[in-house]
C-alpha positions as CSV (number, residue, x, y, z in Angstrom):
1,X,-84.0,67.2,240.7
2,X,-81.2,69.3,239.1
3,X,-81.3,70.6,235.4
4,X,-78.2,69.1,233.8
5,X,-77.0,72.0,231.6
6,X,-76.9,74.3,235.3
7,X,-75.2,71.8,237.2
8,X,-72.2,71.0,234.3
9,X,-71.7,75.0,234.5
10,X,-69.3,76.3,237.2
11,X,-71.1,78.5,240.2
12,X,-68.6,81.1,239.9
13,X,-68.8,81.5,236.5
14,X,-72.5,82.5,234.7
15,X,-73.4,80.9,232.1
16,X,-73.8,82.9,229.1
17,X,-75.6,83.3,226.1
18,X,-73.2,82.5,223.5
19,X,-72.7,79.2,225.5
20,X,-76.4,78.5,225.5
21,X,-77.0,78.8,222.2
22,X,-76.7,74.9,220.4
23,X,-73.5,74.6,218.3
24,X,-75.9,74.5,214.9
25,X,-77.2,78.0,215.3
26,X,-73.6,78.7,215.3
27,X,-72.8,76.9,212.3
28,X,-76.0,78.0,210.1
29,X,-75.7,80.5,207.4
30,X,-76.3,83.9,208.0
31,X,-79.9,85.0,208.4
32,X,-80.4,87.4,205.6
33,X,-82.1,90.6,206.0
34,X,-84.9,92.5,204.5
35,X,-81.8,95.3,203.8
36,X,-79.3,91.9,202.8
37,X,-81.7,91.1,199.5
38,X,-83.0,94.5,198.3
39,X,-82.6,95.4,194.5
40,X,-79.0,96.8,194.0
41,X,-79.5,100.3,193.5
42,X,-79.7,101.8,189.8
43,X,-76.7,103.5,187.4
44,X,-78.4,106.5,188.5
45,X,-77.9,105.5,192.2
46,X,-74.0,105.4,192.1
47,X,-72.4,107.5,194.8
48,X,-70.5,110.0,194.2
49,X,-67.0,110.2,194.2
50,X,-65.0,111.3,197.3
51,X,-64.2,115.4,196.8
52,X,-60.4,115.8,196.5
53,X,-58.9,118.6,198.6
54,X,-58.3,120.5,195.4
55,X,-60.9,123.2,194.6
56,X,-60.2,124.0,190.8
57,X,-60.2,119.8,190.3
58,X,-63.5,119.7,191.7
59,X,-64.8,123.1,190.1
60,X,-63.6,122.0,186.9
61,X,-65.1,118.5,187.6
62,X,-68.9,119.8,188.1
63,X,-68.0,122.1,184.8
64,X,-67.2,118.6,182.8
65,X,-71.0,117.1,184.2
66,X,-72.6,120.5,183.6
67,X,-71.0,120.7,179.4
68,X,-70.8,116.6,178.6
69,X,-70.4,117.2,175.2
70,X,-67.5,119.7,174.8
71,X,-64.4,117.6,174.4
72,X,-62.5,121.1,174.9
73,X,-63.7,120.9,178.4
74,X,-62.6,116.8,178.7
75,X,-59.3,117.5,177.3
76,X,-59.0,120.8,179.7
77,X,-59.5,119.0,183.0
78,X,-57.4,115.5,181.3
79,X,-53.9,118.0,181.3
80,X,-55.1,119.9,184.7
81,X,-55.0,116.4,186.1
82,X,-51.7,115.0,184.4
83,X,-50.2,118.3,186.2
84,X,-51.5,118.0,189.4
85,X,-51.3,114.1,189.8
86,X,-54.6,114.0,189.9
87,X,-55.2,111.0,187.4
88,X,-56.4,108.2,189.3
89,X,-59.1,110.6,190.8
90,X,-60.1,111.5,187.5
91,X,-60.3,107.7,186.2
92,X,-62.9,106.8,189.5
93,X,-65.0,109.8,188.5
94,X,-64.9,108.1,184.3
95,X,-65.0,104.8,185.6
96,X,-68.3,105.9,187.9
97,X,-70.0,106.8,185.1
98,X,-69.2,104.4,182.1
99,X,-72.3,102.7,183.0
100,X,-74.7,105.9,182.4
101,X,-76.5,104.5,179.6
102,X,-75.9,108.7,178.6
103,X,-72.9,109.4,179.6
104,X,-71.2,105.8,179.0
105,X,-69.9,105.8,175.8
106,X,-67.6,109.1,176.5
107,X,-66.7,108.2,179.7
108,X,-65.2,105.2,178.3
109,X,-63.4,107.0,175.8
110,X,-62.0,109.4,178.2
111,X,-60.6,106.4,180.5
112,X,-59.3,105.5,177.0
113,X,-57.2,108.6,176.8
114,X,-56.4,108.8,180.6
115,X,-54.7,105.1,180.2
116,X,-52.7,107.0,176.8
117,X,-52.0,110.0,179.3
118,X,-50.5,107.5,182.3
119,X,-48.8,105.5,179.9
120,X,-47.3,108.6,178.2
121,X,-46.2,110.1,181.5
122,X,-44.8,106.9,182.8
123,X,-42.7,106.5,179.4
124,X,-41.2,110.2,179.8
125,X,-40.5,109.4,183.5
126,X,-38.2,106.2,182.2
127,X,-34.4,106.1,183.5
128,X,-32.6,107.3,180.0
129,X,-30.3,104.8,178.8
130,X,-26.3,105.1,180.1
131,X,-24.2,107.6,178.4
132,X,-21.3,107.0,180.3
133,X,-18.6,105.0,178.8
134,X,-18.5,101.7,180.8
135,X,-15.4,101.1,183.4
136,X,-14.1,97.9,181.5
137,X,-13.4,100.0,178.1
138,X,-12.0,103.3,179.4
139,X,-9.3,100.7,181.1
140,X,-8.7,98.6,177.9
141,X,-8.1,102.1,176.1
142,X,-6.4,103.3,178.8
143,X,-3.9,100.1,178.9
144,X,-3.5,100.5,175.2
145,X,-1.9,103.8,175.5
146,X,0.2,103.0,178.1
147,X,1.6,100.3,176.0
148,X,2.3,102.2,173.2
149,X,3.8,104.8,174.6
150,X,6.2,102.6,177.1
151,X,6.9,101.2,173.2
152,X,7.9,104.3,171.5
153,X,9.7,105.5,175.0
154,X,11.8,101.9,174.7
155,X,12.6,102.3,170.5
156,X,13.7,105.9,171.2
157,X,16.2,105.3,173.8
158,X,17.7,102.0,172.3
159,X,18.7,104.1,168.9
């Protein structure tokens, strides 16, 4: 006697795994994983930021870890980065640690002052408002004259 699932399956064509394997195997959730339900790892467990390709960011970066307290330091490396558009990197590496139950409260006051910093930048990059005297005006005034002095031209040579 012949086994059903061989004999519904083509002799050319092998049958394979994936079309052995019963539909709900397919359908079931995902098996999870010794790795799938560890502990999510600790503040202290963040990884670190991807280096930039600037050296004096990243020198003055490890300087910021190494003096956390010095705002002079904060506000140093704040105007390096507005100079070198180098703000969003320097608002991961805040934002990475504003969960140090250390460093938190600082970091989120320097993200404070890097939103101030972007928002001051973007203001001073604004399109100034039009100086020029619009098109519809300059003709008016222009129209005007015309009329007035095709007016005096007329009264001067009808006298």
């Amino acid at each position: 006697m012949t086994d059903p699932e061989t004999s519904a399956a083509p002799a050319t064509e092998p049958v394979t795994q994936t079309e052995a394997t019963p539909p709900a195997d397919r359908d079931a959730p995902a098996r999870t994983t010794p790795e799938a339900t560890s502990v999510p790892p600790a503040e202290s467990d963040v990884p670190a930021p991807e280096p930039t390709d600037d050296p004096l960011f990243e020198a003055m970066w490890t300087k910021v870890l190494s003096s956390w307290d010095e705002d002079k330091i904060h506000g140093a490396i704040l105007e390096y980065s507005v100079t070198a558009e180098k703000l969003p990197d320097l608002a991961g590496r805040y934002r990475a640690l504003k969960d140090d139950p250390a460093k938190g409260e600082r970091a989120k006051k320097r993200l404070d002052a890097i939103v101030l910093a972007a928002t001051s930048l973007m203001m001073s990059m604004k399109t100034p408002a039009n100086t020029t005297i619009p098109l519809p005006i300059t003709l008016s005034v222009g129209g005007i004259f015309l009329c007035a002095v095709a007016f005096a031209a007329y009264a001067m040579l009808h006298r």
